[in-house]
Backbone as numpy.savetxt, mean C-alpha at the origin, in Angstrom:
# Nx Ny Nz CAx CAy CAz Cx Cy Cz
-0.35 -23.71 -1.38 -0.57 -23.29 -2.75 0.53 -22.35 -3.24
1.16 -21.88 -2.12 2.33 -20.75 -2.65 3.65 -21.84 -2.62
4.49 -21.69 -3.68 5.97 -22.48 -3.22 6.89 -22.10 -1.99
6.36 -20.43 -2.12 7.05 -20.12 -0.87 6.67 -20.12 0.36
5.86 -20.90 0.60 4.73 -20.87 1.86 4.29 -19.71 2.71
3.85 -19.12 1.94 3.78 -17.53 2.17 1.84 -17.12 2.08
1.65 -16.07 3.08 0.13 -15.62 2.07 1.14 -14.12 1.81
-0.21 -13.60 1.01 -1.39 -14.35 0.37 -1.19 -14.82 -0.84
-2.09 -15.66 -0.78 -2.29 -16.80 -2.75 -3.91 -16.50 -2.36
-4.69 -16.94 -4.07 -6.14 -16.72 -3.93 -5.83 -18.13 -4.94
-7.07 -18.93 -5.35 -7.24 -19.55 -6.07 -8.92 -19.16 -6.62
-8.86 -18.62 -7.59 -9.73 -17.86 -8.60 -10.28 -18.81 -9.66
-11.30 -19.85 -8.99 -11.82 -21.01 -10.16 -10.88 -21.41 -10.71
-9.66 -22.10 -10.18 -8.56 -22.89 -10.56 -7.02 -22.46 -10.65
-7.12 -20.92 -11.06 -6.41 -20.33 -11.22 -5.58 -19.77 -10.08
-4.36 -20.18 -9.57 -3.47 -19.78 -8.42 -2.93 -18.97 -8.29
-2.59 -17.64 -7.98 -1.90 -16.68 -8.18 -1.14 -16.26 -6.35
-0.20 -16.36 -6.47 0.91 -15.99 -5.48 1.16 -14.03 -5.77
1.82 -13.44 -4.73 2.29 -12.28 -4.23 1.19 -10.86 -4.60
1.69 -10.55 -3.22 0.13 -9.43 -3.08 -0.10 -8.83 -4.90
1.36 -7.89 -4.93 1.04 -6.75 -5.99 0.13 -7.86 -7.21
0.88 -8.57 -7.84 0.36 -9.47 -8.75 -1.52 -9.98 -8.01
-1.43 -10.36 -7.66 -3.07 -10.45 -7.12 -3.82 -9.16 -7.36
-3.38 -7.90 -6.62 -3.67 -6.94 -6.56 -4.35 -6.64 -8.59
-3.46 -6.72 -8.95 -3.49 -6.25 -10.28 -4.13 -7.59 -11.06
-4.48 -8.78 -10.79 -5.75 -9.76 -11.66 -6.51 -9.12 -10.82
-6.68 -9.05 -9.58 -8.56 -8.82 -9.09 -8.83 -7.55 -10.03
-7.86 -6.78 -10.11 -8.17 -5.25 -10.43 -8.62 -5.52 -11.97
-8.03 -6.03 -12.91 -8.25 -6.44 -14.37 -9.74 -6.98 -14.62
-9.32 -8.23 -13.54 -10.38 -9.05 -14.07 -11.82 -8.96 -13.58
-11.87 -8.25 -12.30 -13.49 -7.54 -11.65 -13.77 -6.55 -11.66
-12.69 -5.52 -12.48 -12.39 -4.23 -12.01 -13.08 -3.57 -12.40
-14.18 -3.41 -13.00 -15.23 -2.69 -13.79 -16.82 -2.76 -13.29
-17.55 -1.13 -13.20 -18.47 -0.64 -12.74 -19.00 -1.29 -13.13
-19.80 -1.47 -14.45 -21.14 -2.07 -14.94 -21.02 -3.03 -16.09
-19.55 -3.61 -15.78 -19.13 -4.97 -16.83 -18.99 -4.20 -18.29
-18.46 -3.05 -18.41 -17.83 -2.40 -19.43 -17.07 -1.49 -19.15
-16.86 -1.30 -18.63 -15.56 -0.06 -17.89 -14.98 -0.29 -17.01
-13.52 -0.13 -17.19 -12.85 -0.21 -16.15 -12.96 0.75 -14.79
-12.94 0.85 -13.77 -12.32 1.32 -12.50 -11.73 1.05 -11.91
-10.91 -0.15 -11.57 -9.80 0.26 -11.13 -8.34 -0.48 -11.43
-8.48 -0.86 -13.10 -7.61 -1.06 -13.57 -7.56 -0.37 -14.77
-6.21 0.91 -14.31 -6.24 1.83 -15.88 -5.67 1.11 -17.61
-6.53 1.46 -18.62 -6.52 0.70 -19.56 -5.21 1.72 -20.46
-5.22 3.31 -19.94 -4.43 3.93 -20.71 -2.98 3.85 -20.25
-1.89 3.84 -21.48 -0.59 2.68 -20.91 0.14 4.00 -20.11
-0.25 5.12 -20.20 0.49 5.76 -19.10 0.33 5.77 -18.14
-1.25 5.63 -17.83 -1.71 5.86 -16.21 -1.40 4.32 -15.75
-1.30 3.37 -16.83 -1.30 1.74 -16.32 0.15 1.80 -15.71
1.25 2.43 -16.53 2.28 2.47 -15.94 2.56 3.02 -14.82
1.85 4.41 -14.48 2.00 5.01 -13.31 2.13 4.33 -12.47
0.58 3.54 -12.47 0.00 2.75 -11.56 1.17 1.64 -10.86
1.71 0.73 -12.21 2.66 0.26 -11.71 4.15 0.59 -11.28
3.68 1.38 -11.21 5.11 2.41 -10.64 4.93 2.59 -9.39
3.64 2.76 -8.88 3.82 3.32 -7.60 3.67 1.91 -6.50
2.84 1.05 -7.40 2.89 -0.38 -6.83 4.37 -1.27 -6.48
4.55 -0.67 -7.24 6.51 -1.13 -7.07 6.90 -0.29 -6.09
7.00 1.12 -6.33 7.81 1.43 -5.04 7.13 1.36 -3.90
5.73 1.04 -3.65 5.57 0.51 -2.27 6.00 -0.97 -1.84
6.24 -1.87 -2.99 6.80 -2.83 -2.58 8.54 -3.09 -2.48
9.10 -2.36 -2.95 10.69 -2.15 -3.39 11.35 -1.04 -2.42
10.40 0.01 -2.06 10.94 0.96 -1.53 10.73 1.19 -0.53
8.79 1.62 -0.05 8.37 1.77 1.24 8.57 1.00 2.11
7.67 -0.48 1.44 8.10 -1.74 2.58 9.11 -1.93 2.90
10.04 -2.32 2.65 11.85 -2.52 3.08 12.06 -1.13 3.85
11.35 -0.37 3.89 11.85 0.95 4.40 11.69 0.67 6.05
9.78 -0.05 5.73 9.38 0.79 7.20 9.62 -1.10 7.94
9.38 -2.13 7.10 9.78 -3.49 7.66 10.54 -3.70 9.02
11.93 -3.26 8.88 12.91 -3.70 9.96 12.04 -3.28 11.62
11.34 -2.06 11.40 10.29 -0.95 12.66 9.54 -2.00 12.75
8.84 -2.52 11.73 7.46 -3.26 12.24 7.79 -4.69 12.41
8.93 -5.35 12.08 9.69 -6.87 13.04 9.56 -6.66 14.12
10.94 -4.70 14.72 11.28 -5.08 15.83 10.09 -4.69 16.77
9.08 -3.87 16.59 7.91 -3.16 17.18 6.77 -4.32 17.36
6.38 -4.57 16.46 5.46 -5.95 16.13 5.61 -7.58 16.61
6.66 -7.85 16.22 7.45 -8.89 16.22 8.35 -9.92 16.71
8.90 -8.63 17.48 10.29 -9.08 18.25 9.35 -8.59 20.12
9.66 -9.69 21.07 9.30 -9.65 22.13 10.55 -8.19 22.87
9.65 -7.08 23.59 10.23 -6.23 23.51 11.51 -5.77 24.37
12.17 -7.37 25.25 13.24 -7.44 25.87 14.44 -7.33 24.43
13.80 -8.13 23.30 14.59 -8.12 22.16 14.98 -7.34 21.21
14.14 -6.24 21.40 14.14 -4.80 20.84 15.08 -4.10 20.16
15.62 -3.70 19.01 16.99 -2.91 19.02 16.76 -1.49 18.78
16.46 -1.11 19.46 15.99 0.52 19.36 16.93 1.22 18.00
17.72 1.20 17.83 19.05 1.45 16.43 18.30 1.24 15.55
17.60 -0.28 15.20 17.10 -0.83 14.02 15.82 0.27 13.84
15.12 0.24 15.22 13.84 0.63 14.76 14.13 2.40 14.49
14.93 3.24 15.22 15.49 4.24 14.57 15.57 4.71 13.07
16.81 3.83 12.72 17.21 3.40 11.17 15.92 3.56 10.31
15.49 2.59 10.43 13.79 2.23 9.57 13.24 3.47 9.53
12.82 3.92 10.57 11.95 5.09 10.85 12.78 6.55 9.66
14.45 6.48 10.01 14.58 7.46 9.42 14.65 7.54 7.27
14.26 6.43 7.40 14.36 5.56 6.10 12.83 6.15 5.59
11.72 4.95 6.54 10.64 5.70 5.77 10.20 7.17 5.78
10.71 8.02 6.99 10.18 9.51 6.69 10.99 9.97 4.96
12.34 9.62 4.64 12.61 9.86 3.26 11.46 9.52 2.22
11.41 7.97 2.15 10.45 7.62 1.41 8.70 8.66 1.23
8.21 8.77 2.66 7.27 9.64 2.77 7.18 10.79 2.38
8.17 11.34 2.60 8.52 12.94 2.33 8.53 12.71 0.29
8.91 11.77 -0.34 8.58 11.31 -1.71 7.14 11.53 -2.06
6.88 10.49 -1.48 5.32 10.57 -1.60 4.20 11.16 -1.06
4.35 12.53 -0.10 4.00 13.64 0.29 4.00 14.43 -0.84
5.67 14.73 -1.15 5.65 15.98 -2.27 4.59 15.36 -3.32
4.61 14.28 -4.18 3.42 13.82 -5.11 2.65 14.35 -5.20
2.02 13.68 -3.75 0.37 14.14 -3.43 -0.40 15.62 -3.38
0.91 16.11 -3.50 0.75 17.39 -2.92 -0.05 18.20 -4.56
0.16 17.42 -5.65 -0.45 17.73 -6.84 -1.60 16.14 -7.35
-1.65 15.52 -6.54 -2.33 14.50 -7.12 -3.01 14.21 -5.84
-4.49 13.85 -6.17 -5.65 13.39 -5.39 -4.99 11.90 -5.25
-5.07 10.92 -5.88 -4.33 9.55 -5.84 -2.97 9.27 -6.36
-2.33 8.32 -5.86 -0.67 7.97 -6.00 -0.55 8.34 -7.78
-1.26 8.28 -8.44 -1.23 8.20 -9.98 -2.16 8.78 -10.71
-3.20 9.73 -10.23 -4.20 10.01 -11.10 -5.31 11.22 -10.13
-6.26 11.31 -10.79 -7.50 11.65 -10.42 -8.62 10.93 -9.74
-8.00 9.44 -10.06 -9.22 8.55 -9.55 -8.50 7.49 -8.94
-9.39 6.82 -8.10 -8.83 5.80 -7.27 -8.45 4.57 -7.91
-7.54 3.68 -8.28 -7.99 2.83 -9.43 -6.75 1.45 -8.59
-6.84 0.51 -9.02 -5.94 -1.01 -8.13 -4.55 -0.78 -7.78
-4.19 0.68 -8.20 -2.76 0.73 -8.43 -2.06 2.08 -7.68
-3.07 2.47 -8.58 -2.45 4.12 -8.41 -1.92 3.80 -7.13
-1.64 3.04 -6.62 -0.79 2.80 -4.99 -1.70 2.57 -4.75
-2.81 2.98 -4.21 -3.55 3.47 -3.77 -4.02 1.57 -2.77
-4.23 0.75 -4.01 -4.60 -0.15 -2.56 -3.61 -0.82 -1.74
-2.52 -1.31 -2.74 -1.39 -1.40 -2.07 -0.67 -0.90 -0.80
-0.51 0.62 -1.44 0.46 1.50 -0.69 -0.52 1.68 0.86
-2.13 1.80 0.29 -2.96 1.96 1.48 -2.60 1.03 2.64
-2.26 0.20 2.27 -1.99 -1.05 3.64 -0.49 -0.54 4.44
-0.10 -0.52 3.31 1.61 -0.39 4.01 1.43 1.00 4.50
0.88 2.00 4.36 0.60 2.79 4.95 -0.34 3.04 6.27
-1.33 2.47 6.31 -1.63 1.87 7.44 -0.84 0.98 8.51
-0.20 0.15 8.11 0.65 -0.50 9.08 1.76 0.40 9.83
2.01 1.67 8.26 3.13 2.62 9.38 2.32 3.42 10.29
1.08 4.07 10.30 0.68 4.92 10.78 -0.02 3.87 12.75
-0.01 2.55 11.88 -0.38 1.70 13.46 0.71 1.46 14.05
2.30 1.48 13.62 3.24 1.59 14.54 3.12 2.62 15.91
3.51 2.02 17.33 3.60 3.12 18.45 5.17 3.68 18.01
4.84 4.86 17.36 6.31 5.82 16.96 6.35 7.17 16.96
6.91 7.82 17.01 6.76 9.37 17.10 7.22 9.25 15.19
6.38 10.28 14.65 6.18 10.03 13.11 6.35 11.75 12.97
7.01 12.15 11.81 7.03 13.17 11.39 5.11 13.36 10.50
4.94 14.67 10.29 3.73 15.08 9.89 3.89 15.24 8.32
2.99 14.44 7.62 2.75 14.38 6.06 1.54 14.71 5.86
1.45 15.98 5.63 -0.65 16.36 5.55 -1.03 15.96 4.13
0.07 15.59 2.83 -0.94 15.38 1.83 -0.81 13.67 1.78
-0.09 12.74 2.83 -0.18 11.34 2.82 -1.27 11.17 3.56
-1.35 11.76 4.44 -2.36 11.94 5.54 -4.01 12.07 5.20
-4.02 13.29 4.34 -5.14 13.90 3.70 -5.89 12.64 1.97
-4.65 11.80 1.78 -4.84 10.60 0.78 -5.30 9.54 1.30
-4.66 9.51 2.85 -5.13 8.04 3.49 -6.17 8.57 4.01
-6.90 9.50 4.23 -7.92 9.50 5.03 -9.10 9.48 4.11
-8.96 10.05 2.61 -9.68 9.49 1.40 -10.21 8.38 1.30
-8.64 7.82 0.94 -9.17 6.11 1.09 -9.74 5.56 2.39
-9.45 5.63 4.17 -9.74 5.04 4.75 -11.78 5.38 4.77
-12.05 6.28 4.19 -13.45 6.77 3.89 -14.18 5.78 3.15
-13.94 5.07 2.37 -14.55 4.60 1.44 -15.01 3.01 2.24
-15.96 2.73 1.73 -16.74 1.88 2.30 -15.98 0.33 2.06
-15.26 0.20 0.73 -14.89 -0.68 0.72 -13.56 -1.02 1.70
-12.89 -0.06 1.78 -11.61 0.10 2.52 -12.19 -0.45 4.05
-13.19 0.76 4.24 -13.88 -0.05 5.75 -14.38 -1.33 6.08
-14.79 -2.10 5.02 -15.28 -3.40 5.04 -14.18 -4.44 5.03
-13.32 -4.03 4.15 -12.33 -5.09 3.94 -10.75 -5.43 4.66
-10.02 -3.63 5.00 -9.53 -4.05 5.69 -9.41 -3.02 7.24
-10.40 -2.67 7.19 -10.78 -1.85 8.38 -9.71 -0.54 8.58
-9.48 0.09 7.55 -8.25 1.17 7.44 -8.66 1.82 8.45
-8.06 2.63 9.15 -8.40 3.98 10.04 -7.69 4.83 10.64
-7.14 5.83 10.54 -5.66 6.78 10.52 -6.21 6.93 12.32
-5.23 6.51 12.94 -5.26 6.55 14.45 -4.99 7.90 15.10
């Protein structure tokens, strides 16, 4: 269903939609509301909507490519094949990126707001953040990335769906 033979794609009563963020942001639109009149977790106001997609981007533009090359060669690569350099590199890549999105947090409960909402990073960034924190790596200490993911890994839906849990 994807051209690029890639997941994830959803097909939504006909409707096909390819690449996470974009998915991310129809489920969030189109189910995203408490009691079928309000939004939660797609912001309707165009600043916080922008935030939102701001931070959704740089987890896909910035973080991922950051911490990627670590989680090929760690994950990926059988560990005779290893390039310790690469996974170095990466590592010193995403602590920059982190140390970004540390200082943030350090005034904001979520990547973008007060409230948890499809974007604010928050579900996005939650994964890719999880995947860095499941790397075996010696990791510098981020107490307000730390103190955000452990927010989110709290929440029931996070636990149901993709079993978050700061190791």
């Amino acid at each position: 269903m994807n051209p690029n033979g890639l997941i994830p794609v959803i097909d939504d009563d006909g409707f096909v939609l390819w690449e996470s963020n974009a998915i991310v942001r129809y489920l969030a639109s189109q189910y995203g509301y408490d009691d079928g009149t309000r939004f939660t977790l797609s912001p309707t106001n165009a600043h916080a909507r922008a935030s939102a997609d701001r931070w959704m981007d740089w987890q896909a533009v910035s973080f991922n490519p950051a911490i990627g090359p670590a989680f090929v060669q760690l994950v990926r690569t059988p560990v005779v094949q290893r390039d310790s350099v690469v996974v170095e590199n990466a590592c010193l890549e995403a602590e920059k990126r982190l140390a970004i999105l540390g200082a943030h947090l350090a005034s904001h409960a979520f990547v973008a707001g007060v409230a948890h909402t499809m974007a604010m990073g928050d579900i996005p960034l939650a994964c890719s953040i999880d995947r860095w924190f499941k790397l075996p790596i010696a990791r510098e200490l981020h107490p307000n990335v730390e103190r955000w993911y452990q927010a989110l890994s709290a929440r029931a839906g996070a636990q149901q769906v993709v079993g978050l849990a700061l190791a």
